[in-house]
N, C-alpha and C positions, 0 to 999 in steps of 0.2 A: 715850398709853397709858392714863392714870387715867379721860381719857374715857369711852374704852372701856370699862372696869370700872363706870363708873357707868352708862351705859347699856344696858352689859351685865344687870347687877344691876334696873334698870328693866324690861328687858323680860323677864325672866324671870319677875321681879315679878307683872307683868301678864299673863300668858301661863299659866304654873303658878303661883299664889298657893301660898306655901310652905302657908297654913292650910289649903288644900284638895290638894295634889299634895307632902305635903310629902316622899314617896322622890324623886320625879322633880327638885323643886326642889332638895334636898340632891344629888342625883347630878349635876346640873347646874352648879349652885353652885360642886361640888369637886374638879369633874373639869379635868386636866390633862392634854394632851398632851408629851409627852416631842419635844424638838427634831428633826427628821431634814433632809434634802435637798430635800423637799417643803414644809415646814411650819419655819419659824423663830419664827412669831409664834405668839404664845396660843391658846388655844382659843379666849375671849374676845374677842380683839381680828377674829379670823377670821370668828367669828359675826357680829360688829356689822358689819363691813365689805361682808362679802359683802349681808348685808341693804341696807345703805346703797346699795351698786353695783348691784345687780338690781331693785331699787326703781325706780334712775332707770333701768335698762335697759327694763322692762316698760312704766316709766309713759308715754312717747313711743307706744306704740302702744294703748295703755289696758286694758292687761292686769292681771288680777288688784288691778284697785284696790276691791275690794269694803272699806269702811269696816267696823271691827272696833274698837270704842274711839277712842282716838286714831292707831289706825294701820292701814295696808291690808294686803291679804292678803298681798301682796308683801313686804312688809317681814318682816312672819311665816313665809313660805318659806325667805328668805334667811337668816335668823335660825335658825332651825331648821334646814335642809339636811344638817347633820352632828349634831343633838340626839343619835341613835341610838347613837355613838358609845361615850360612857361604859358605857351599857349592854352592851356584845357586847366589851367590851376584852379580850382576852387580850394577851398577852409570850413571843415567844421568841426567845431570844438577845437580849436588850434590844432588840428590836422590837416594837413596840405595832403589833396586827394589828384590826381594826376588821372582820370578814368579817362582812356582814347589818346594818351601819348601817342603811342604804337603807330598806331594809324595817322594820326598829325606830322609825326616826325616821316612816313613812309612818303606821304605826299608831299613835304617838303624836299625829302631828298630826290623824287621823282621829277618836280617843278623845277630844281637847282639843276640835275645836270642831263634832263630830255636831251636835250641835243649836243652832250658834250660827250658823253661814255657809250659807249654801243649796249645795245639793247639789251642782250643777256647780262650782259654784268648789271648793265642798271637793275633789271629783273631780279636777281640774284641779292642784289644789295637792298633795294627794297624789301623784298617778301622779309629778308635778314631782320630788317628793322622794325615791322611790321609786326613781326610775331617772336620778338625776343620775350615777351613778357610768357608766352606761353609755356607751362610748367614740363620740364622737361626731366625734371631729379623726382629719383624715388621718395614719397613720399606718401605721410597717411593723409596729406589735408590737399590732397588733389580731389577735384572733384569731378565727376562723371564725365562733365562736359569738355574738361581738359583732357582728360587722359583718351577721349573720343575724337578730340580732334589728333593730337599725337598721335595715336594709336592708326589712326582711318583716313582720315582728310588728308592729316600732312601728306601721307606715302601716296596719297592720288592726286595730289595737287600741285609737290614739288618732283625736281628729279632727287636721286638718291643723295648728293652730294651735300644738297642745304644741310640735312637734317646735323651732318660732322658740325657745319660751320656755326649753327646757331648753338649749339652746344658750344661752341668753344668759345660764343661771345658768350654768354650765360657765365662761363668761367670766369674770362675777364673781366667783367660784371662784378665778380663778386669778388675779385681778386681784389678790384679797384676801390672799394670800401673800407672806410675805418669805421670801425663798431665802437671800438671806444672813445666813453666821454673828456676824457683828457688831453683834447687838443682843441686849438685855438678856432670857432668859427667865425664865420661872417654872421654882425646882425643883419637883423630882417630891416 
């Protein structure tokens, strides 16, 4: 876990420099999620994970490895995927509610690197981040409106290639979670 914290701490570093983004860096920095049935592990530890796993998920097919510093765009998707978070948190009933992540975290990653990554990739990495919450596994509690956007919008709105890649974040998504309540979190 300290790992994680230190490389947590590195790529935020690198990513939002407290000197230049220093709300985003501080809200990122102190932001905590509260345990649930979903979510046993940190914010932190989730962030770095999920980056680590979609990283090697993408890099086999050689997706989004555009070089960015010392590290590829993938690693920065993964790492980001939930940014949005801290920002849009409300609470009810001690439930931490996150509605418009998706879309917070897409324009932050769009704002951080406009001028730094060429167009398609950024393109590519946002829509990525933007619409990872969108229910992509067979299920019965999908509802109309989901399985209409997958089903219709996605295949007119993206080219063919997203649909692999948010699937494979979606994996490392879920790779990156500890379900069980037997390990040590951060309080609130």
């Amino acid at each position: 876990m300290e790992n994680c914290n230190e490389e947590f701490e590195r790529l935020l570093q690198l990513i939002f420099p407290r000197e230049s983004y220093p709300v985003i860096y501080d809200t990122l920095f102190n932001f905590k999620w509260l345990p649930t049935r979903h979510h046993c592990e940190t914010f932190r530890f989730h962030s770095v994970k999920t980056g680590e796993k979609w990283t090697c998920c993408v890099k086999k097919d050689n997706l989004l490895q555009f070089k960015w510093k010392d590290i590829t765009l993938a690693q920065i998707v993964g790492f980001l995927h939930d940014c949005g978070k801290p920002f849009v948190e409300f609470i009810i009933k001690n439930l931490q509610m996150f509605t418009g992540h998706t879309q917070v975290g897409a324009r932050l990653l769009c704002m951080r690197f406009d001028e730094e990554v060429p167009i398609k990739e950024l393109y590519n990495a946002v829509s990525i981040i933007d619409s990872h919450m969108c229910c992509l596994r067979n299920s019965n509690n999908i509802n109309i409106e989901e399985m209409l956007r997958v089903n219709a919008v996605w295949h007119m709105q993206y080219p063919s290639y997203i649909l692999p890649m948010l699937k494979n974040l979606q994996e490392a998504d879920d790779a990156s979670r500890i379900l069980t309540k037997d390990i040590i979190v951060e309080k609130r």
